[in-house]
Kinemage of the C-alpha trace (Angstrom):
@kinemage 1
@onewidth
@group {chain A} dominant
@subgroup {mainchain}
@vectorlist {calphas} color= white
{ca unk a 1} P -18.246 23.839 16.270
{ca unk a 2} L -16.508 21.362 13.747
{ca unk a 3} L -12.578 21.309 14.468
{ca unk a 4} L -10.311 20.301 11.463
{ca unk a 5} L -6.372 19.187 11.560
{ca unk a 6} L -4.050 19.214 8.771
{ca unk a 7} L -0.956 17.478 9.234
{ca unk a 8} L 2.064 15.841 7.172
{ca unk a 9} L 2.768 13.135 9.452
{ca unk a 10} L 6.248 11.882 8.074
{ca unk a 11} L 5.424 8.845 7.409
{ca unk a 12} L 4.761 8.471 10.581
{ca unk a 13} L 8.034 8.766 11.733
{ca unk a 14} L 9.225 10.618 14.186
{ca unk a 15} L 12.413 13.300 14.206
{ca unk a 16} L 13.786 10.687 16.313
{ca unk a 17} L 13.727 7.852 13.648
{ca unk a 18} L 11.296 6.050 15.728
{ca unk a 19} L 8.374 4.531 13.578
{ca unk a 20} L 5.191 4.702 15.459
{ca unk a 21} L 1.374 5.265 13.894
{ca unk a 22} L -0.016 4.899 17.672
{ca unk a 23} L 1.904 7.999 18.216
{ca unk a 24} L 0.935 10.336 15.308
{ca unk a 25} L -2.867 9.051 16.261
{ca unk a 26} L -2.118 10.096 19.687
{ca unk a 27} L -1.127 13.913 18.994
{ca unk a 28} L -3.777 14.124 16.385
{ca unk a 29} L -6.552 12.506 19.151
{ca unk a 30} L -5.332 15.295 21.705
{ca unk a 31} L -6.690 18.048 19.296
{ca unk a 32} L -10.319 16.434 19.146
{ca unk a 33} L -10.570 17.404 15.215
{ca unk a 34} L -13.786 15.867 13.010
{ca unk a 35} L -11.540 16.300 9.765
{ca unk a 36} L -8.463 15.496 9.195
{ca unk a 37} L -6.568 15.749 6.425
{ca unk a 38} L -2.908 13.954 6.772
{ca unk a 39} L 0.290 14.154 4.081
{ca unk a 40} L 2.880 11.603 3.669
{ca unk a 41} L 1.186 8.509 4.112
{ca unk a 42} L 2.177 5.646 3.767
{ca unk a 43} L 0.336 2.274 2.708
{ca unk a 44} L 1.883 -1.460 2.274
{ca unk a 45} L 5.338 0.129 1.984
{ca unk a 46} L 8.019 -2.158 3.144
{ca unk a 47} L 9.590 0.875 4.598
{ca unk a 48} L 6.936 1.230 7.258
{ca unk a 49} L 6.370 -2.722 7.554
{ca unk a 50} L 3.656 -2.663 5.412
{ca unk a 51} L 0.749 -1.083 7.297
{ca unk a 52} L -2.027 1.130 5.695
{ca unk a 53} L -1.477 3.783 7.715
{ca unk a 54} L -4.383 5.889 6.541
{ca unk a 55} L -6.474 2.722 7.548
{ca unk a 56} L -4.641 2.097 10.956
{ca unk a 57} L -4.916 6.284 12.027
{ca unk a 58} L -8.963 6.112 10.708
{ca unk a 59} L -9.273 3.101 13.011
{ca unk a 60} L -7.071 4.401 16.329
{ca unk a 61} L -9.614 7.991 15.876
{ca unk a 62} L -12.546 6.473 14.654
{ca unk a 63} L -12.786 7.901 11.081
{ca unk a 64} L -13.563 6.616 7.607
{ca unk a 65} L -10.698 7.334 5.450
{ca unk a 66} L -10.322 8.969 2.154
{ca unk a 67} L -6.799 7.558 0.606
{ca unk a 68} L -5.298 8.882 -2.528
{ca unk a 69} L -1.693 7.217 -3.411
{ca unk a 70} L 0.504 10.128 -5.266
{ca unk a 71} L 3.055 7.301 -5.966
{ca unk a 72} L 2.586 3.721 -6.714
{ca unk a 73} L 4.909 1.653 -7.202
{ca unk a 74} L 3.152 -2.168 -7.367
{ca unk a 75} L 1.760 -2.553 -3.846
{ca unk a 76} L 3.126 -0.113 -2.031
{ca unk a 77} L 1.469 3.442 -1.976
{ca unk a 78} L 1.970 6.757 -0.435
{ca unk a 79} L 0.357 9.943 -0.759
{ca unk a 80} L -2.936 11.856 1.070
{ca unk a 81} L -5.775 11.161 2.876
{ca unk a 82} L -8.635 13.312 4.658
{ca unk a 83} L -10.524 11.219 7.633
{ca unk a 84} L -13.633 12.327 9.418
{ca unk a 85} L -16.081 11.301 12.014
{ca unk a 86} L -18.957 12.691 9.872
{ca unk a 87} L -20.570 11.113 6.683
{ca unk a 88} L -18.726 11.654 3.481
{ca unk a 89} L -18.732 11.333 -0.375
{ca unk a 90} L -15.266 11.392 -2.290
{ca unk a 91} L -15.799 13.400 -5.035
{ca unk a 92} L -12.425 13.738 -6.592
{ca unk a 93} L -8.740 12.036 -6.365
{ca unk a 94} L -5.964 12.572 -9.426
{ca unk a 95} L -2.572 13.499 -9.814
{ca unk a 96} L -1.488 16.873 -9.877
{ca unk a 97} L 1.138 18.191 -12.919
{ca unk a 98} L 4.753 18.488 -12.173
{ca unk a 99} L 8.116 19.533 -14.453
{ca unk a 100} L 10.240 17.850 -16.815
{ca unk a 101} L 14.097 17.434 -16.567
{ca unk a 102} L 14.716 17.687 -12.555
{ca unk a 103} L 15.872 14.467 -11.602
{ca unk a 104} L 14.267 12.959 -8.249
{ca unk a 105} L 10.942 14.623 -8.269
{ca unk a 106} L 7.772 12.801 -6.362
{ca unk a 107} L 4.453 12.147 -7.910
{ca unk a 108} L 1.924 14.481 -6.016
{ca unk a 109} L -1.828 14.933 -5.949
{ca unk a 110} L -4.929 16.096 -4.132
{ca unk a 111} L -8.260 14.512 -2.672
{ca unk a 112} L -11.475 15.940 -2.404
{ca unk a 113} L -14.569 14.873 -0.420
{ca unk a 114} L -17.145 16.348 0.456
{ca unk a 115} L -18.453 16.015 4.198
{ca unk a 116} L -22.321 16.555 5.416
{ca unk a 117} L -21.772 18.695 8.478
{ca unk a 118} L -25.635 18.977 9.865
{ca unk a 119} L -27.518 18.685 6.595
{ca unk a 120} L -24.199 20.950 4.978
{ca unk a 121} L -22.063 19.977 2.494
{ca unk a 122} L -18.082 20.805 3.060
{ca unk a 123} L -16.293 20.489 0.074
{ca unk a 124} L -12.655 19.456 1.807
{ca unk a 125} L -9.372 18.876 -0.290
{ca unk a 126} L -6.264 18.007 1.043
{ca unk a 127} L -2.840 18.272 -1.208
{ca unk a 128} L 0.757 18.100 -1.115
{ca unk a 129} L 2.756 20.439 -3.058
{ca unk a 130} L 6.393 19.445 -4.578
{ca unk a 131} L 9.734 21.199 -3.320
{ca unk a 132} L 10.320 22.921 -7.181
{ca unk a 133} L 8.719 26.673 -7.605
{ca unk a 134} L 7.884 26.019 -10.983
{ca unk a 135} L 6.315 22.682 -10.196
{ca unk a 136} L 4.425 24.406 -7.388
{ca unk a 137} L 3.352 26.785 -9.461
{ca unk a 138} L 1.504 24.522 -12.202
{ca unk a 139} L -0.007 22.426 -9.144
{ca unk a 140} L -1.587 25.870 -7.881
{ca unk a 141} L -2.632 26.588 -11.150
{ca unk a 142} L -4.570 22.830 -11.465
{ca unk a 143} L -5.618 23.437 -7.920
{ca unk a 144} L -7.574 26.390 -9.284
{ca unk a 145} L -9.118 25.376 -12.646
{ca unk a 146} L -12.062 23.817 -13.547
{ca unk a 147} L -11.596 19.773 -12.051
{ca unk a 148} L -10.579 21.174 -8.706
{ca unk a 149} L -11.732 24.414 -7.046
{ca unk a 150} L -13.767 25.705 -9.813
{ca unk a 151} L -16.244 22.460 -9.498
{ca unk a 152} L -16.719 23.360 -5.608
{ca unk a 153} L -20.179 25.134 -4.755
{ca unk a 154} L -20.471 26.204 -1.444
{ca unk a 155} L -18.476 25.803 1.470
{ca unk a 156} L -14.942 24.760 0.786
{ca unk a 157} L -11.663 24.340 2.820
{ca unk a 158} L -8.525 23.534 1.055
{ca unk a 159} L -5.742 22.021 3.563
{ca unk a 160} L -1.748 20.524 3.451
{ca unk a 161} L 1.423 20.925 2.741
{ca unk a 162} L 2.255 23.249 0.199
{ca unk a 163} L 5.921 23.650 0.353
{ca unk a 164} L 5.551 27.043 -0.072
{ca unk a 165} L 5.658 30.409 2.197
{ca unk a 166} L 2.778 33.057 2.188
{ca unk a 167} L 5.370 35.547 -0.016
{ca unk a 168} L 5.571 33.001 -3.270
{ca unk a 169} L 3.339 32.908 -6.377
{ca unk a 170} L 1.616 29.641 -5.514
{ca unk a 171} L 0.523 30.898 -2.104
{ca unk a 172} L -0.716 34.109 -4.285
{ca unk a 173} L -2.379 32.152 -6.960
{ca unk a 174} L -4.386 30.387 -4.562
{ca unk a 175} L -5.394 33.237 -2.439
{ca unk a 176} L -6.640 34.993 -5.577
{ca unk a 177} L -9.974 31.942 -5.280
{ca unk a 178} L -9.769 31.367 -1.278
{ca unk a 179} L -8.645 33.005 1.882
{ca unk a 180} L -5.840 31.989 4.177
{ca unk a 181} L -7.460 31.684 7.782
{ca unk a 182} L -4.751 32.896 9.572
{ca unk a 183} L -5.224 36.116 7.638
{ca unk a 184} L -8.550 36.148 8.173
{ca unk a 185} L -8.215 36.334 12.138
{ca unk a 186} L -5.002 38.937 11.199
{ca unk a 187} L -2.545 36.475 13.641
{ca unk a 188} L 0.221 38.563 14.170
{ca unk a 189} L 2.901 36.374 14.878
{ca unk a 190} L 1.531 33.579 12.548
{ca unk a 191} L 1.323 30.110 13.196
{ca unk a 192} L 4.024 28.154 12.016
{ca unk a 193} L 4.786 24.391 11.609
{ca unk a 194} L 8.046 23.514 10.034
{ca unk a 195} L 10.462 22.339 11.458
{ca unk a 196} L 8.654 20.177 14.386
{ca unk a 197} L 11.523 20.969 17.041
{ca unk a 198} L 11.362 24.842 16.676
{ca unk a 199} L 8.841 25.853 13.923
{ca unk a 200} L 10.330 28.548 12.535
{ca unk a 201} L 8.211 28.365 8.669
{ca unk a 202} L 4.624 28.851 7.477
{ca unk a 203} L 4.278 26.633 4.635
{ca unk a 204} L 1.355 24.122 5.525
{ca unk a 205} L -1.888 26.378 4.991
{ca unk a 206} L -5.667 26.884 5.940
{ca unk a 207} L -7.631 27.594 2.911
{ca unk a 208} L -11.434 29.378 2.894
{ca unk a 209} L -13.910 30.643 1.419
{ca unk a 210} L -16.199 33.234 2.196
{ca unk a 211} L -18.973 30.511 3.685
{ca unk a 212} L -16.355 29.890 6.455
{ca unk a 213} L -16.016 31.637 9.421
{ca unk a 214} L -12.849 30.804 10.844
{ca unk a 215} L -12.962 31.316 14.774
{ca unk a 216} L -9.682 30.215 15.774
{ca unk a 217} L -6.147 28.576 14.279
{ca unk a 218} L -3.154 26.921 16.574
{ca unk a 219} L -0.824 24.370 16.869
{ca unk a 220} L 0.057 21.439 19.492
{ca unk a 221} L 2.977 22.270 21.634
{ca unk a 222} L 3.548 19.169 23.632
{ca unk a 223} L 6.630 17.375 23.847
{ca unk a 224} L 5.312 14.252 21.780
{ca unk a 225} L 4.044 16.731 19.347
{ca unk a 226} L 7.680 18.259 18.591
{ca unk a 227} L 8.972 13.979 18.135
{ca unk a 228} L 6.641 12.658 16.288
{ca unk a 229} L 6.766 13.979 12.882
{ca unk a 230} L 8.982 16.872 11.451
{ca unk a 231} L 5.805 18.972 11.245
{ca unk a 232} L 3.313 19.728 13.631
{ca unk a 233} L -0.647 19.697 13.012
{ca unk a 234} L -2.023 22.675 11.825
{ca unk a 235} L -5.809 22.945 13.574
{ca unk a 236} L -9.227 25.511 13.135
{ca unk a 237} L -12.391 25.532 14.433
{ca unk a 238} L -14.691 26.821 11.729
{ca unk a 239} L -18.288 27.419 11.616
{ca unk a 240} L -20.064 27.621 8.187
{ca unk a 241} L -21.961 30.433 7.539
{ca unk a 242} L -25.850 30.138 6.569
């Protein structure tokens, strides 16, 4: 049964300022996933001493990575990237719309690719939503339209960060197209993965459609888990229906 991992990984750093890619592929590793789709990466950013993180993490787990840089600013790049240990084909990466006139506002996108799972294709995109309602809103809205979700036949999962609780308008826009897989199992308390050290808020998210069967959704819980990143991975094993 495929296993797939959502996760904004900080950076990869830790909530004790401690800068360490081994790390974030360890916690990832422990949950076995064949997709994963990662936030906040970033690649030949002096910040983070200039490693392509979505390179290093595919190489420490074994994956081919699918990079999309949200920002770019010369060389140095951060955005979103979904690895896998199965064969892929990227089939979409772009920017995603945000607002005018709010100062200090990041660049955000989404990444598609679509992932042969036993003769199958998975249509996969991974996203990160801004911190602005109205921005998340219009990003929601793109997710939806034709370039995005409405070019997906078949099987699709849409993973990340989304900035947003399961009570806003974005969270409703989406789930208007696709169903949230903690719904689908009816969790009751739900899964939450913000902030690291006591997740308290549901705002990364499990997208489905009907071809998925979603069998089961958790979180990590070890102590390395709660340091290295302020979020912890999101996880589901799926199965795809015939």
């Amino acid at each position: 049964m495929p296993r797939l991992l959502t996760y904004n990984v900080h950076r990869c750093v830790g909530t004790d300022r401690k800068l360490d890619v081994e790390r974030i592929a360890r916690v990832i590793a422990a949950e076995r996933p064949d997709i994963v789709c990662l936030q906040e990466i970033d690649v030949g950013r002096a910040r983070t001493d200039g490693v392509d993180q979505a390179a290093r993490l595919a190489e420490l787990l074994g994956m081919s990575s699918r990079f999309h840089p949200a920002m770019q600013r010369e060389d140095e790049q951060y955005g979103d990237a979904i690895l896998t240990r199965y064969p892929d084909t990227l089939r979409r990466t772009g920017s995603l719309p945000t607002v005018s006139g709010i100062r200090g506002l990041e660049s955000r996108g989404a990444v598609w690719t679509e992932i042969d799972i036993d003769g199958v294709g998975l249509n996969v995109l991974n996203t990160h939503f801004g911190l602005v309602p109205a921005e998340q809103r219009r990003q929601a809205a793109a997710l939806v339209g034709k370039d995005w979700l409405g070019a997906c036949k078949g099987p699709t999962i849409l993973a990340g960060d989304f900035n947003a609780t399961s009570i806003t308008r974005p969270y409703g826009s989406l789930t208007r197209h696709l169903r949230d897989a903690q719904r689908v199992l009816g969790l009751k308390p739900s899964v939450k993965t913000f902030p690291s050290a006591y997740p308290a808020i549901r705002i990364d998210h499990l997208f489905v459609s009907s071809h998925i069967a979603v069998e089961r959704v958790f979180t990590g819980n070890s102590p390395e888990v709660r340091t290295a990143s302020d979020h912890v991975p999101l996880v589901m094993d799926f199965a795809i229906r015939p």
